[in-house]
N, C-alpha and C positions, 0 to 999 in steps of 0.2 A: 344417628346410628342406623334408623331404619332405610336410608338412602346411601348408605354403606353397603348395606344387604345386599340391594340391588344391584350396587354396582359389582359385586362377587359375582354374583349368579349372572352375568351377562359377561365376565370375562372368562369364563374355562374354555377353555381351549377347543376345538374342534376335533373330533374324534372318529375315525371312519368306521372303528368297529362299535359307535356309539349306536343303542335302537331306537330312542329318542331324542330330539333336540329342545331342551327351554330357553326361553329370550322372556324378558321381563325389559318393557316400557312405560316413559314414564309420561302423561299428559293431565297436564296442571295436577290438579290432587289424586286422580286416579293410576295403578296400577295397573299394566292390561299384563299378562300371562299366558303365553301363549306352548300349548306344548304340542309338537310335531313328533309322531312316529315315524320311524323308515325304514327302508326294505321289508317293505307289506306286515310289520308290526301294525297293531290297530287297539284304539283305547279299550279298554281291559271293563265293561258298563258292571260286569257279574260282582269286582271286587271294590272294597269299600274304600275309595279314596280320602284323604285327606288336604288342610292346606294348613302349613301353620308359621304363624307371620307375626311381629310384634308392631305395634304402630306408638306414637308417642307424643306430646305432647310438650310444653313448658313445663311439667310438673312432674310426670309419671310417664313410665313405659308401661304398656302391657300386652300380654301373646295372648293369643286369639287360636283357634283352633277349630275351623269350619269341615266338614261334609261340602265333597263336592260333587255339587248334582247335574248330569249332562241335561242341556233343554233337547229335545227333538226341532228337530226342522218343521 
């Protein structure tokens, strides 16, 4: 199921009057997330982000629901 997810969110279509673009890759166990702003949009640091994903096992699913926190460079 959780590799279903993924694969949704990497097929929407491309959109020209879209202000952001997300792409979700997949390497060995990890999820990388990548989210692109465009035409001089720029990530929003003031408002409280969220991420919220379910991950799963042989036994049980269960969703997760993180704060996300920008690192500085």
């Amino acid at each position: 199921m959780f590799l279903m997810g993924v694969c949704y969110g990497q097929a929407k279509p491309a959109n020209k009057d879209t202000k952001a673009k997300v792409e979700a890759v997949k390497f060995g166990d990890m999820i990388d997330i990548t989210v692109l702003p465009h035409n001089g949009y720029k990530w929003n640091t003031d408002y409280p982000s969220t991420l919220k994903f379910s991950v799963c096992n042989e036994y049980e699913c269960i969703f997760v629901i993180e704060k996300i926190k920008i690192k500085k460079d």
